[in-house]
C-alpha positions as CSV (number, residue, x, y, z in Angstrom):
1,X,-75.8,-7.3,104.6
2,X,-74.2,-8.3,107.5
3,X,-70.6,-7.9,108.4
4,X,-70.2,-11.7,109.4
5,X,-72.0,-12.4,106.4
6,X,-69.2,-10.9,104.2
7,X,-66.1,-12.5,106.2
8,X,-65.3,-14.0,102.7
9,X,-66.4,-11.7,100.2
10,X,-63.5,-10.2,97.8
11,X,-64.1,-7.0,97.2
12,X,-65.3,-6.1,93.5
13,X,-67.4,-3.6,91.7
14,X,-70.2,-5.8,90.7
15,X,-70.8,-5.2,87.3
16,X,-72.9,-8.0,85.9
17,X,-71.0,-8.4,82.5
18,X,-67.5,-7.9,82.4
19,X,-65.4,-6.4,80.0
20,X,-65.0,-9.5,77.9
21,X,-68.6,-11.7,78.0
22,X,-68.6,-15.3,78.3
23,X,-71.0,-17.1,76.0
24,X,-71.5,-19.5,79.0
25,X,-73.7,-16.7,80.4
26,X,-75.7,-16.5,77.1
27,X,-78.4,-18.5,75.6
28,X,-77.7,-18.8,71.6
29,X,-80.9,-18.6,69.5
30,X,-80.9,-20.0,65.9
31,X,-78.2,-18.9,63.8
32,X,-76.5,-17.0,66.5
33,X,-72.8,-18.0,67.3
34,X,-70.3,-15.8,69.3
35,X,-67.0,-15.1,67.4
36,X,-64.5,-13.1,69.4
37,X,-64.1,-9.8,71.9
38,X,-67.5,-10.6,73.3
39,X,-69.0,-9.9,69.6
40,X,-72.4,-12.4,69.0
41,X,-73.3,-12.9,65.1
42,X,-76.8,-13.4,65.1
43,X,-77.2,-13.8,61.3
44,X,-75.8,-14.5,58.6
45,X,-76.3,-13.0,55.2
46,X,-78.6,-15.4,54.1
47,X,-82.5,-15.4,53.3
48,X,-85.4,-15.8,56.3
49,X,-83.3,-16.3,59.2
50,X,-83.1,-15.8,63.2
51,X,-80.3,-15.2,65.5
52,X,-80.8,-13.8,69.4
53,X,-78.9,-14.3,72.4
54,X,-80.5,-14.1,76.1
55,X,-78.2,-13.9,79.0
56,X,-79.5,-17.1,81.2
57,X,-80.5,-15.5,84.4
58,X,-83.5,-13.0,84.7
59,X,-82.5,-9.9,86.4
60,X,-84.5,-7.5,88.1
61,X,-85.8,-4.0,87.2
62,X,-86.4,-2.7,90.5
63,X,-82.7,-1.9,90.4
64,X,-81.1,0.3,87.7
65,X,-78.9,-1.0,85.0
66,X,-77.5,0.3,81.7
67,X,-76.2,-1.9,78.7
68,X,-73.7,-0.9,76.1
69,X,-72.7,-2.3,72.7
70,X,-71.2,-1.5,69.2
71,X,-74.3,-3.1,66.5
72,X,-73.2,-4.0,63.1
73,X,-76.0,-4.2,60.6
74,X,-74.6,-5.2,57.3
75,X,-73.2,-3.7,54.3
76,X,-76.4,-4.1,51.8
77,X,-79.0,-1.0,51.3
78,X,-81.1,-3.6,49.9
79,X,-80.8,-5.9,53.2
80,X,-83.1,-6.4,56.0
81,X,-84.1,-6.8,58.8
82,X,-82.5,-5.0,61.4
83,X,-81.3,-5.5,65.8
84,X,-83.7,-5.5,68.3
85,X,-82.7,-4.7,72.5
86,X,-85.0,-6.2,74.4
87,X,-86.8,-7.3,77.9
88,X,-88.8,-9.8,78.1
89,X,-90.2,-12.2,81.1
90,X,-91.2,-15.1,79.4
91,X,-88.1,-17.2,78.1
92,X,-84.3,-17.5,76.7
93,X,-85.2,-19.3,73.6
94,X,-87.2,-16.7,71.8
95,X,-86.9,-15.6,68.3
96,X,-88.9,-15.2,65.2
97,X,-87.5,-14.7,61.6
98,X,-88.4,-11.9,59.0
99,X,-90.0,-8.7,59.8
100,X,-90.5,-9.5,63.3
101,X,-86.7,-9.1,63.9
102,X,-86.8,-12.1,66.9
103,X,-89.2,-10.8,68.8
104,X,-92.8,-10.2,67.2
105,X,-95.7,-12.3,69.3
106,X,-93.2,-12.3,72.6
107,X,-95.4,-10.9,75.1
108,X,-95.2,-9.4,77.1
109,X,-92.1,-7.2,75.9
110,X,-90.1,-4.0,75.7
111,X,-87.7,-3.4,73.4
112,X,-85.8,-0.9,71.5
113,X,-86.6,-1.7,67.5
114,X,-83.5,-0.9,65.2
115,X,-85.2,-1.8,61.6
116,X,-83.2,-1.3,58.3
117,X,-86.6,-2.2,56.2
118,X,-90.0,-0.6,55.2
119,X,-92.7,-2.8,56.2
120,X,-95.6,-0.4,54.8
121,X,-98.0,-2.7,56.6
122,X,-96.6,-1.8,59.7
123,X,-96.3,1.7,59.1
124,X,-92.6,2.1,59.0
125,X,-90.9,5.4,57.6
126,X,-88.8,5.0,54.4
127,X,-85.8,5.3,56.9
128,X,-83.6,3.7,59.1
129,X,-85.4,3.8,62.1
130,X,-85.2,3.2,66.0
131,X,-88.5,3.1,68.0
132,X,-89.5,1.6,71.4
133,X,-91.8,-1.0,71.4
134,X,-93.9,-3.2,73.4
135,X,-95.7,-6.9,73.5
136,X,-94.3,-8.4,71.0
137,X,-96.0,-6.0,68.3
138,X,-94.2,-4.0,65.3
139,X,-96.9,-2.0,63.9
140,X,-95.9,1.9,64.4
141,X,-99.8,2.4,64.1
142,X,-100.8,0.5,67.1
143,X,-100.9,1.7,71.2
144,X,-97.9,-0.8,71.5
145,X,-95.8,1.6,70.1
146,X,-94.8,3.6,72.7
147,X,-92.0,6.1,71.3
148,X,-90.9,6.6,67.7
149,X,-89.9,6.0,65.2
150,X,-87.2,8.6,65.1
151,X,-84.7,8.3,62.2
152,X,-81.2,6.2,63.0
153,X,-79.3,8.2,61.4
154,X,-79.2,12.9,60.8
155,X,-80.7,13.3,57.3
156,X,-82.2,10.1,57.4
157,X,-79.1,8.2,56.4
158,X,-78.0,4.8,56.2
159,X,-77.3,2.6,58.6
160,X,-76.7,-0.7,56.6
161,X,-73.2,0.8,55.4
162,X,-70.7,-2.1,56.9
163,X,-69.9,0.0,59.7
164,X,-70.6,-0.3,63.6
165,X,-72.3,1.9,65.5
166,X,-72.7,2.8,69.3
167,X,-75.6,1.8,71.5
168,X,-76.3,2.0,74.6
169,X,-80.1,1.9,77.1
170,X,-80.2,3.1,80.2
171,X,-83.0,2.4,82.9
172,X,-82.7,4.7,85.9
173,X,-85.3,3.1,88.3
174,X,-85.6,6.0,90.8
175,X,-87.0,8.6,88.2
176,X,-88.3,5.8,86.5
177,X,-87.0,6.7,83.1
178,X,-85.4,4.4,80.2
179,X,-83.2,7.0,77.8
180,X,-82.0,5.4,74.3
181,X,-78.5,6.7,72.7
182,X,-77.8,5.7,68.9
183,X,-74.1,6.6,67.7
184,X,-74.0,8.8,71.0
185,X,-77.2,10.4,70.7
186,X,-80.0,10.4,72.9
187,X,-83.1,9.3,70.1
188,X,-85.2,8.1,72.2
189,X,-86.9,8.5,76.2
190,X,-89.7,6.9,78.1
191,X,-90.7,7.6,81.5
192,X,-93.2,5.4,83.2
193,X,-93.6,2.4,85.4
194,X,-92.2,-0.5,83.6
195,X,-92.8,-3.2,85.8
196,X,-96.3,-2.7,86.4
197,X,-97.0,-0.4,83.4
198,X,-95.2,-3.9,81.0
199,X,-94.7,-6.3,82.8
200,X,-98.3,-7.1,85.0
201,X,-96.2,-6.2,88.2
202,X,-93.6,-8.6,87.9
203,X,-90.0,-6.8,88.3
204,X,-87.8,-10.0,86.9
205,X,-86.9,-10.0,83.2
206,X,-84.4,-11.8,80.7
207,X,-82.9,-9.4,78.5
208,X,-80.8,-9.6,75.5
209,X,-80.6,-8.8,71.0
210,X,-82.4,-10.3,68.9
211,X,-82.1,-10.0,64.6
212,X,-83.8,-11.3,61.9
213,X,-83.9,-11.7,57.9
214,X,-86.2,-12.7,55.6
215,X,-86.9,-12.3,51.8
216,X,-83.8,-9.4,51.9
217,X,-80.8,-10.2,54.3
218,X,-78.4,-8.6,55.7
219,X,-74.7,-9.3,58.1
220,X,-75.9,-8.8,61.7
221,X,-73.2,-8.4,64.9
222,X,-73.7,-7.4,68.5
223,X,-70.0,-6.8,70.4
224,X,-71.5,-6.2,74.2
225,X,-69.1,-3.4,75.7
226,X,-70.5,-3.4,78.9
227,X,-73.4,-4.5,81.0
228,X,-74.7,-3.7,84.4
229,X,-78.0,-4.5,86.4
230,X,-78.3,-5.5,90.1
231,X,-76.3,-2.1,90.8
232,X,-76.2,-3.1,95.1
233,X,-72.1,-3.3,94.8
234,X,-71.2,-6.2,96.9
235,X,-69.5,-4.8,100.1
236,X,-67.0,-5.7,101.9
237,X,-65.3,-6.1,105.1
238,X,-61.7,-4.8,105.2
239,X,-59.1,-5.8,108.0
240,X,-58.2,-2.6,110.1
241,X,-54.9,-1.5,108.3
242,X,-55.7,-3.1,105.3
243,X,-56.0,-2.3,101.7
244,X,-58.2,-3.2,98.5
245,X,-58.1,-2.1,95.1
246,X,-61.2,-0.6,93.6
247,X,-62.6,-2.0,89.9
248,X,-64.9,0.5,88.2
249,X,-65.6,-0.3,84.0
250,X,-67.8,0.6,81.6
251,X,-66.6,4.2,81.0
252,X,-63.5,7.1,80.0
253,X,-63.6,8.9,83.0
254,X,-64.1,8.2,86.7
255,X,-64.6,10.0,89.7
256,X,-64.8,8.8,92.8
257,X,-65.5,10.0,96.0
258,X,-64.7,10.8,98.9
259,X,-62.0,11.2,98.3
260,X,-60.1,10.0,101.8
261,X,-59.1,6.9,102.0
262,X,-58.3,6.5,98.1
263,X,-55.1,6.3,96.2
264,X,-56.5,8.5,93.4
265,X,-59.9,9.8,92.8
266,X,-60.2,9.9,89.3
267,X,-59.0,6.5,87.9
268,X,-60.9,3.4,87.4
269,X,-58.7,1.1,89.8
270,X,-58.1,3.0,92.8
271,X,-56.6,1.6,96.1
272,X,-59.3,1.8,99.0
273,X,-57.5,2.0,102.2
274,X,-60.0,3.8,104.6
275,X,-59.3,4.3,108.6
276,X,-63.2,3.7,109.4
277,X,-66.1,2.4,107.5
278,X,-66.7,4.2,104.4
279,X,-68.8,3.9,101.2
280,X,-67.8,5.4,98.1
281,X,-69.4,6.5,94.8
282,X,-68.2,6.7,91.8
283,X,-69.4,8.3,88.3
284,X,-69.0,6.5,85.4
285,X,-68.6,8.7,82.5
286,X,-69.0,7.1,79.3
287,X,-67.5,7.9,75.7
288,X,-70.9,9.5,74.5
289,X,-70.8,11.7,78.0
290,X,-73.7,9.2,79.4
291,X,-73.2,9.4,83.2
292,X,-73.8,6.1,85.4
293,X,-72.7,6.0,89.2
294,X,-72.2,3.0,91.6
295,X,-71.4,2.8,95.2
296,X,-69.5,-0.2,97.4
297,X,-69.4,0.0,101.1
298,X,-66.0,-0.7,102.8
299,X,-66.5,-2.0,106.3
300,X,-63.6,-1.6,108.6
301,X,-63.4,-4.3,110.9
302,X,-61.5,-7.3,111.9
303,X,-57.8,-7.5,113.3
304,X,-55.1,-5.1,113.0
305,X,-53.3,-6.4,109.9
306,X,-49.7,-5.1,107.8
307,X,-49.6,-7.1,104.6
308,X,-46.8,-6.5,102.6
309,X,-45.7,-9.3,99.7
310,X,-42.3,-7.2,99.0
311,X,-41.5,-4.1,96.7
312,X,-41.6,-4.3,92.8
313,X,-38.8,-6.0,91.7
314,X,-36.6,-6.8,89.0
315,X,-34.7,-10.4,88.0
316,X,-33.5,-12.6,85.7
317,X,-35.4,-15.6,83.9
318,X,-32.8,-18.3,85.0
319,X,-33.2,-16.8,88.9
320,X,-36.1,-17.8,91.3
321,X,-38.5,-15.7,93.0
322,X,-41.2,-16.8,95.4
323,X,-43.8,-14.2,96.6
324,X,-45.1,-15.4,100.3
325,X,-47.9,-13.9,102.7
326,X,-46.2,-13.8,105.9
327,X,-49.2,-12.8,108.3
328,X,-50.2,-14.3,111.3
329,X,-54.0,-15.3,111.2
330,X,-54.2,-15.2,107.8
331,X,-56.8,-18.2,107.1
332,X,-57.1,-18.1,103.0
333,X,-55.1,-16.8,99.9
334,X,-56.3,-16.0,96.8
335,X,-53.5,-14.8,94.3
336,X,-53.9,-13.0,90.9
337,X,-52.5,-16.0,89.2
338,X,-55.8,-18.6,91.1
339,X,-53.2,-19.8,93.2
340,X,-54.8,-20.2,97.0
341,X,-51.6,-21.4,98.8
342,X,-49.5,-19.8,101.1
343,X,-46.8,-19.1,98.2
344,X,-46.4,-18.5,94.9
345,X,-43.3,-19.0,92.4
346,X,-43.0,-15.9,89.4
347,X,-41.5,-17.0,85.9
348,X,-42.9,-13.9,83.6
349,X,-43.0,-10.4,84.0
350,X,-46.6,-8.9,85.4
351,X,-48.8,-7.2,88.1
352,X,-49.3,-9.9,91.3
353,X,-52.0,-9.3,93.6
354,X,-52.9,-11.4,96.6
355,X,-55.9,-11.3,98.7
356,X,-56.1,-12.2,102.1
357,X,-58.3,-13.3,104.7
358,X,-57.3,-13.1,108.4
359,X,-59.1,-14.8,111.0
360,X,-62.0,-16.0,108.2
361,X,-63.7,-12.3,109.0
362,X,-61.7,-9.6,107.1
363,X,-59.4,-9.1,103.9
364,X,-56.7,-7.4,102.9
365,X,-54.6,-7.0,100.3
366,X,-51.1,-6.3,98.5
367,X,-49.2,-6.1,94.9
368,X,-46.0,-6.4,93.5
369,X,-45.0,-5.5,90.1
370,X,-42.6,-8.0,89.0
371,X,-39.7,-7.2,86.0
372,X,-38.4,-10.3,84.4
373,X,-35.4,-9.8,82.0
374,X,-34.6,-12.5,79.5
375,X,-30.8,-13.7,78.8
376,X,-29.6,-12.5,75.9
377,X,-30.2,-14.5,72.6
378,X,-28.8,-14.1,69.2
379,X,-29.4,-16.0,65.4
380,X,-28.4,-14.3,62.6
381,X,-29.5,-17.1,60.5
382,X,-27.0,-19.5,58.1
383,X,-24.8,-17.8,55.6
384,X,-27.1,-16.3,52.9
385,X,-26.0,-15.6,48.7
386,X,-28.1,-12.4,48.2
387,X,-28.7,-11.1,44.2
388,X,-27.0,-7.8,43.6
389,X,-29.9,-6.4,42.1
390,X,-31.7,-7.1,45.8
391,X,-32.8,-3.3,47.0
392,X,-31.6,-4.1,50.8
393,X,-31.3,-6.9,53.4
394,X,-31.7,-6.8,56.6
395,X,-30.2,-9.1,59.2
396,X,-32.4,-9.0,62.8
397,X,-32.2,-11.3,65.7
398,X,-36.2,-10.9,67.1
399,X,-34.5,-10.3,71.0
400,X,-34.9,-6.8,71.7
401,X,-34.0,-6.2,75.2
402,X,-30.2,-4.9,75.9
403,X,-27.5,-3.1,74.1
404,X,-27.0,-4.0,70.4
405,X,-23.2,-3.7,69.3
406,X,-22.8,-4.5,65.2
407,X,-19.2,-5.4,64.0
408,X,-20.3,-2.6,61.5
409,X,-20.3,-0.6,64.6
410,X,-24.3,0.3,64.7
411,X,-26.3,0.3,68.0
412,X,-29.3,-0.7,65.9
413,X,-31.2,-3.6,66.4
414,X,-31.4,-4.7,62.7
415,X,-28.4,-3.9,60.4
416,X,-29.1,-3.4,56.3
417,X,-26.6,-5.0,54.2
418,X,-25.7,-3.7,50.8
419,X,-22.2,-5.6,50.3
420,X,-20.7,-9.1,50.8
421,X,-18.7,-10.0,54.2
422,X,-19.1,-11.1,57.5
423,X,-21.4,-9.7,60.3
424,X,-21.6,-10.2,64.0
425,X,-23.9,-9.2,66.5
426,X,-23.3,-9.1,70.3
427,X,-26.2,-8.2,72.9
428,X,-25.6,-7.7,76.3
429,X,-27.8,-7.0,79.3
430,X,-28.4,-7.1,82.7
431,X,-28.5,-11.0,82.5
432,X,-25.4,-11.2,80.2
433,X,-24.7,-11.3,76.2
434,X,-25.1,-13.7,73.6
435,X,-23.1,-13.5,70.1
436,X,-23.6,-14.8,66.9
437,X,-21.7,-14.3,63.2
438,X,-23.6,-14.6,59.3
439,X,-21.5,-14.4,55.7
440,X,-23.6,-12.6,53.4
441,X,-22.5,-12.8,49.3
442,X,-23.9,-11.0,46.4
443,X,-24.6,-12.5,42.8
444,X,-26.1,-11.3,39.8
445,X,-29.6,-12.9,39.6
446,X,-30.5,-11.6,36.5
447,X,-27.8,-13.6,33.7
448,X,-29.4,-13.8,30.5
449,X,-28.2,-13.7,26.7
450,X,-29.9,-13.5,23.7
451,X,-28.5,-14.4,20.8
452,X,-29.0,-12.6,17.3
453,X,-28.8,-15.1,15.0
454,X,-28.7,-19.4,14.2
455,X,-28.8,-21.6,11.9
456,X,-31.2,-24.7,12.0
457,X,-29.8,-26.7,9.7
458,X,-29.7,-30.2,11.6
459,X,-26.1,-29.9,11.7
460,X,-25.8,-30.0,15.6
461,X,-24.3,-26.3,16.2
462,X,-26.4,-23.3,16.7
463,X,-29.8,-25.1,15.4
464,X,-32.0,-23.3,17.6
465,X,-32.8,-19.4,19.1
466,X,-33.0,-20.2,22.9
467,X,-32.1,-18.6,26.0
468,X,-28.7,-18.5,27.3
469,X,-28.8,-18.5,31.0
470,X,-27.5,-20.0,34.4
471,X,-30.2,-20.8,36.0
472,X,-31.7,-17.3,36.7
473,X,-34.8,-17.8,34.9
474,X,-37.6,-19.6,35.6
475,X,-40.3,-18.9,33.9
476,X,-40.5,-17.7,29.6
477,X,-44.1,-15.6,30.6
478,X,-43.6,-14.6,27.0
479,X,-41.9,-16.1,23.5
480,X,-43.1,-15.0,20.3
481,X,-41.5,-14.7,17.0
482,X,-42.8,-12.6,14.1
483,X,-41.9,-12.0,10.2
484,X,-40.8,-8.8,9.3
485,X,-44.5,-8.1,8.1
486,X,-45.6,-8.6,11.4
487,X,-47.4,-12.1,11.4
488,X,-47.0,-14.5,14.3
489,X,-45.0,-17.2,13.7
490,X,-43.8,-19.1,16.8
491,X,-45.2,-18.6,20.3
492,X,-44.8,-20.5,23.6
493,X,-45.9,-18.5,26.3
494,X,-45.7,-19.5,29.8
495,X,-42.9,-22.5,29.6
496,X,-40.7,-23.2,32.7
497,X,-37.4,-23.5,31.9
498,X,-36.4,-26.3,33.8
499,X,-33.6,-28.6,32.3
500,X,-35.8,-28.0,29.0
501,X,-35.2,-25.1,27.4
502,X,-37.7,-22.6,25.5
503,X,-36.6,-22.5,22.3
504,X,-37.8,-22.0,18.6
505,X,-36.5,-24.3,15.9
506,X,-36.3,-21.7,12.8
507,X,-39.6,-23.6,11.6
508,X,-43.6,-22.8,10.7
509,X,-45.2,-25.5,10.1
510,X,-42.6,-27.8,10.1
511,X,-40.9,-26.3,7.1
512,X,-37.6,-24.4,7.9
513,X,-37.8,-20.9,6.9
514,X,-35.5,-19.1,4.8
515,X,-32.7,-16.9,5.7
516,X,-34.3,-14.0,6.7
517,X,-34.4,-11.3,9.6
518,X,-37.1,-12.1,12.3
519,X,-38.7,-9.9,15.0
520,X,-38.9,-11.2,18.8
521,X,-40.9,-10.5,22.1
522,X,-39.6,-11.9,25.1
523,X,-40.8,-11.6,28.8
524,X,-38.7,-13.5,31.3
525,X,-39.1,-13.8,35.3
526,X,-35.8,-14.0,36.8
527,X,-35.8,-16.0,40.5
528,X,-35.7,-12.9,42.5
529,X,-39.1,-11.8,41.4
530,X,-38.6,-9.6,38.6
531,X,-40.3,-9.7,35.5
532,X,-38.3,-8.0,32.1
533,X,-39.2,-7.7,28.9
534,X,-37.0,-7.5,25.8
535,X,-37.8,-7.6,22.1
536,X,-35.5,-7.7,19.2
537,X,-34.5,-8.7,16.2
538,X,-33.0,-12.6,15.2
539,X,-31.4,-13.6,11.9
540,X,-31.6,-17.7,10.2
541,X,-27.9,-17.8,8.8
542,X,-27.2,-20.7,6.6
């Protein structure tokens, strides 16, 4: 690429996929659906289905790429069908339900076959099993199996246990070798010509999962971690002076090199800042140890250029700040935020980056880490009546930034109360203090008496056995009344006690009993939550 072919490139490490997908870039098949963090349901637990998702552009395989993603098949033993990985030339709309896991009959194909059920006609192993596979055909038996099947899991375990699981294919096009890792193990490598040895010669391909069910079903998720094919970096040209951050993904550890001209050589994000044109390399390590590597080349070229936006700063929310490129020749701006003006104002707290191009041939560019305090703010909340029987309370405000000062004297930023007054909170900071005042009071919760004898004799006083309570119960969860030979005589189990009481009347059957001792078995809740039995004894006096 040329150098005035590149006057407005901005700088990026082009990985085809970023770290979050956008279903825009995907074609949904059937029951597919994305649902969040780049994660693609493809079916459903639910009988003879298909779910698949192509990304829409075809990509080519003379360049080396690598794909990595966490594969969720389900939680059932029983289930089927399994996840397939897979290239194919043909179309973004393919998928076929049942044993044929979305891609039996698409041909021609490669693709890596995850299956979670024995098809004996097909020649599958008892096992959990990953093979690669081409043309559309499943059949272990046939010449389109190329390698495999190998078991998913050590000692031929279970995959379908409703956890997810690591995956990643690499294709390295200059030893012409595809290597397959399963919960960071290599299971599976192929080395051969896949364009003309697959694919009749022609390098461009669609790629993406595919997953099927049929008479047995399972749950099945792909969450795409990271993606990368076309790995030419896009280059670009860098104003003498200037500076440009570095983006590398995909991986745990990076190193980058050379090393001159860098910030730091072993982060993902260094700043590239070279004297002459340079290109760099770096080595991706992923979490499984997998290695990848990438280059960019930084042209240095352009006008002599100083950018500087201002030093990280710190401020207030009720102050202003504007962040301005003051450079002469500067032609375009592209801030962090999508701004592309001149200036920008700041109201949160955050990492701005600008990027500019001078003279419509180079770029540059600067940041500024930007600390924005908030004002002080306090509410305790209204004056509260706590029950004394309450464990603890605790008063909190939800503002955490400055120094917390408690009329209790406590530097905390909650307080638990255990006894009635008044409480204040003052915060102060670097943009001033805020102050606010509660009354917390105690009561007892739990009021209840239970008398031991009345005496229903229709004279108005004492004619039935009730509750006596302020208003701390709500609910009788239990009100029964026995003989003393142990035979139910009154129950009214689950009665609110609202305005109506729950009471018995000295009656079975609607005769009035005799004087006599009777047995009771009471289960009240009380308003702050607490259940409490109590069983006794009651006496009909005459």
């Amino acid at each position: 690429m040329l150098a005035s072919d590149l006057k407005y490139s901005f700088f990026f490490l082009w990985f085809f996929c970023h770290a979050n997908f956008a279903v825009a870039q995907f074609n949904l098949v059937g029951q597919a659906y994305e649902v969040s963090d780049s994660c693609f349901v493809l079916t459903e637990s639910e009988n003879n289905k298909v779910g698949a998702f192509w990304f829409l552009e075809k990509v080519d395989l003379n360049e080396s790429f690598s794909v990595k993603a966490e594969l969720y098949f389900g939680s059932n033993d029983d289930g089927a069908d399994g996840i397939v990985f897979a290239l194919q030339p043909l179309s973004n709309n393919t998928g076929s339900a049942g044993g044929g896991i979305g891609i039996e009959g698409v041909n021609p194909s490669l693709f890596v076959e995850m299956d979670t059920w024995q098809n004996t006609d097909r020649s599958d192993p008892s096992y959990d099993h990953i093979s690669l596979m081409k043309n559309g055909s499943l059949n272990h038996n046939s010449s389109n199996n190329i390698v495999g099947p190998v078991a998913a899991m050590s000692g031929n375990g279970n995959v379908e246990n409703d956890e997810y699981y690591k995956f990643q294919v690499n294709w390295n096009n200059e030893r012409q070798m595809l290597d397959v890792f399963f919960d960071c193990k290599k299971v599976l490598t192929y080395e051969g010509d896949l364009i003309n040895e697959i694919f009749n010669g022609d390098p461009k391909v669609f790629w993406g999962f595919t997953a099927a069910t049929g008479g047995a079903r399972n749950k099945h998720i792909v969450c795409l971690k990271y993606a990368s094919f076309e790995s030419k970096l896009a280059d670009v040209v860098l104003c003498r002076g200037g500076k440009t951050q570095l983006n590398a993904i995909g991986g745990v550890e990076y190193f980058w090199s050379p090393s001159e001209g860098l910030s730091e050589d072993n982060i993902s994000n260094p700043i590239a800042s070279p004297l002459e044109t340079t290109t760099y390399t770096v080595e991706i390590v992923g979490e499984c140890g997998e290695v990848v590597f990438d280059e960019v080349e930084i042209i240095v070229d352009g006008s002599l250029t100083d950018l500087d936006i201002g030093p990280d700063t710190s401020l207030c929310d009720f102050e202003d700040l504007f962040l301005t490129v003051d450079l002469e020749r500067a032609t375009a701006y592209n801030w962090s935020n999508g701004s592309t003006e001149q200036s920008i104002e700041v109201f949160s707290s955050g990492l701005y980056s600008v990027t500019v191009t001078v003279d419509d041939e180079c770029i540059t560019e600067d940041w500024i880490k930007v600390e924005v305090t908030k004002s002080p703010i306090v509410d305790l909340g209204t004056d509260t009546i706590l029950c004394t029987q309450s464990t603890e309370y605790i008063l909190s405000n939800g503002f955490n930034d400055g120094v917390f000062i408690w009329n209790e004297g406590s530097m905390e930023e909650t307080l638990t109360v255990s006894s009635p007054g008044f409480y204040s909170l003052n915060i102060e900071n670097d943009c001033g203090s805020a102050f606010d005042e509660v009354f917390i009071d105690f009561e007892d919760c739990r009021s209840l008496y239970i008398p031991n004898a009345f005496s229903p004799n229709g004279d108005g006083i004492n004619d039935f056995f009730h509750l006596h309570t302020d208003g701390d119960i709500i609910e009788a969860k239990l009100f029964k009344i026995f003989d003393r030979w142990g035979t139910e005589i009154y129950s009214n189990n689950g009665s609110i006690i609202n305005g109506s009481e729950v009471h018995w009347d000295g009656k079975l059957r609607s005769q009035v009993l005799p004087p006599d001792v009777y047995l009771y078995f009471i289960k009240v809740l009380y308003r702050d939550g607490i259940e409490e039995l109590f069983f006794g004894d009651v006496s009909i006096v005459k």
